[in-house]
C-alpha positions as CSV (number, residue, x, y, z in Angstrom):
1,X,91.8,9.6,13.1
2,X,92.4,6.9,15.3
3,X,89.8,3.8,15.2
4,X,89.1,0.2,17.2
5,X,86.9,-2.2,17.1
6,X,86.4,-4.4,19.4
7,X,84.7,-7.5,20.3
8,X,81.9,-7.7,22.8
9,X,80.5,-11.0,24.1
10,X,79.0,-11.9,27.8
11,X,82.3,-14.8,27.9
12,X,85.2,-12.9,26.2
13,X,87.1,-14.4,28.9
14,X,86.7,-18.0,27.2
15,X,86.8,-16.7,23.1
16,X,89.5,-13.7,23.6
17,X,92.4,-16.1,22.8
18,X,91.2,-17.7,19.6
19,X,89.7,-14.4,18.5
20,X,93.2,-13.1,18.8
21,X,94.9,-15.7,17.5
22,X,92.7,-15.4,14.6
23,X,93.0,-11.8,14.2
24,X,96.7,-11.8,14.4
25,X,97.1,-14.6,11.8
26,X,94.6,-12.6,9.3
27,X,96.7,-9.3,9.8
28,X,99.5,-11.5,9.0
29,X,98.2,-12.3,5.2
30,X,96.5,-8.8,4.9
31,X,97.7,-5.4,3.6
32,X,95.5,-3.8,6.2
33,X,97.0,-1.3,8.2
34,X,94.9,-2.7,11.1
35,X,97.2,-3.3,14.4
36,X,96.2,-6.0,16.9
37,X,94.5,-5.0,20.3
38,X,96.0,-7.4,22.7
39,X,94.2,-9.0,25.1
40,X,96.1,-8.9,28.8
41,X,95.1,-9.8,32.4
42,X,94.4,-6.8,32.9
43,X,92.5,-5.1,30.4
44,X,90.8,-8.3,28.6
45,X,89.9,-6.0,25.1
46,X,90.1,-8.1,21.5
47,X,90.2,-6.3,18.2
48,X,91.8,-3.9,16.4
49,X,93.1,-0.8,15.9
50,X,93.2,1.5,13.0
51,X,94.8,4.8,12.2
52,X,93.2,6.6,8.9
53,X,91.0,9.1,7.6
54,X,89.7,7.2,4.7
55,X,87.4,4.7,4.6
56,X,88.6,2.3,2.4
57,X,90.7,1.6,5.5
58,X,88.1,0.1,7.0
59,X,86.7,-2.2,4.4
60,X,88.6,-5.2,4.7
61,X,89.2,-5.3,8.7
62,X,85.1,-5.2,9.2
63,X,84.4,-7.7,6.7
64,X,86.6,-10.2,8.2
65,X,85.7,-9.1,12.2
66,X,81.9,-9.4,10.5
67,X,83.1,-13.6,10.6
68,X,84.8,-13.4,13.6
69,X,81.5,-12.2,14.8
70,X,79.6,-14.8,13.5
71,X,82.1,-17.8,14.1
72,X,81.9,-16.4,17.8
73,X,78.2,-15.2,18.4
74,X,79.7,-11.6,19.3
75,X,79.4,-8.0,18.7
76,X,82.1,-5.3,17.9
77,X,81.5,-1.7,18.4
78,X,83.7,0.9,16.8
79,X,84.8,4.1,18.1
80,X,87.1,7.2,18.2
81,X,90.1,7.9,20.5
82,X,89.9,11.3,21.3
83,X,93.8,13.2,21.7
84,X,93.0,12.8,25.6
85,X,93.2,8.6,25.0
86,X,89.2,8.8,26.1
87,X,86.9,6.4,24.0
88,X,84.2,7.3,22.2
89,X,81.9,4.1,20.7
90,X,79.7,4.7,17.3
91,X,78.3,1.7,16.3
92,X,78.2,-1.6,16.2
93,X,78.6,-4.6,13.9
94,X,77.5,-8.2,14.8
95,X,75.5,-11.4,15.0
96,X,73.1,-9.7,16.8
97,X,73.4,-6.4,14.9
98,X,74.0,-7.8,11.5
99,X,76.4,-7.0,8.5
100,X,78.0,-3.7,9.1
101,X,77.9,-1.3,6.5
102,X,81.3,0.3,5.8
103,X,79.7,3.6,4.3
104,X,77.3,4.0,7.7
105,X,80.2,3.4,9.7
106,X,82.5,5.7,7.6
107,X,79.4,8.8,8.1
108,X,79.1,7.7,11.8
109,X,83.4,8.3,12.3
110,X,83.0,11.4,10.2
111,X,85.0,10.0,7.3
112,X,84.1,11.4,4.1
113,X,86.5,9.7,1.2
């Protein structure tokens, strides 16, 4: 099952390169098989990607996007990528929508272990 989650906030524009930055250096010190979503002038998206069906996968990527999202003021909504490439968003996680809650969000994807 393929998985992102990525960051929503009404200046991306301004936070998308220290998000990144901070993503790419925590990816670099985890064991999470989370890949980076880069940001490009054309598609301005920040977060990450995640290809698993278990939900343990998930644990340690949220929490940390949980203080991104804080540290930032911003949401992330996760979603599905269907086999067509076509998105399909869950939930979402924030300072506005509070801790996530890795079991919810494992139901909501479909995963079950």
């Amino acid at each position: 099952m393929k998985i992102y989650m990525l960051a929503e906030h009404d200046e991306l524009d301004e936070i998308a390169e220290p998000m990144s930055e901070a993503i790419r250096d925590w990816l670099a010190k985890s064991d999470s098989r989370a890949e980076l979503i880069h940001p490009d002038e054309d598609n301005l998206q920040v977060g990450v990607f995640i290809e698993t069906g278990k939900k343990v996968a998930l644990k340690d990527p949220v929490n940390f996007l949980y203080t991104l999202a804080k540290e930032y003021k911003a949401e992330f909504v996760v979603g599905l990528i269907a086999e067509n490439d076509r998105r399909e968003n869950v939930c979402f996680f924030g300072f506005e929508e509070g801790r996530p809650d890795i079991n919810e969000i494992a139901q909501y994807l479909g995963l079950k272990r």
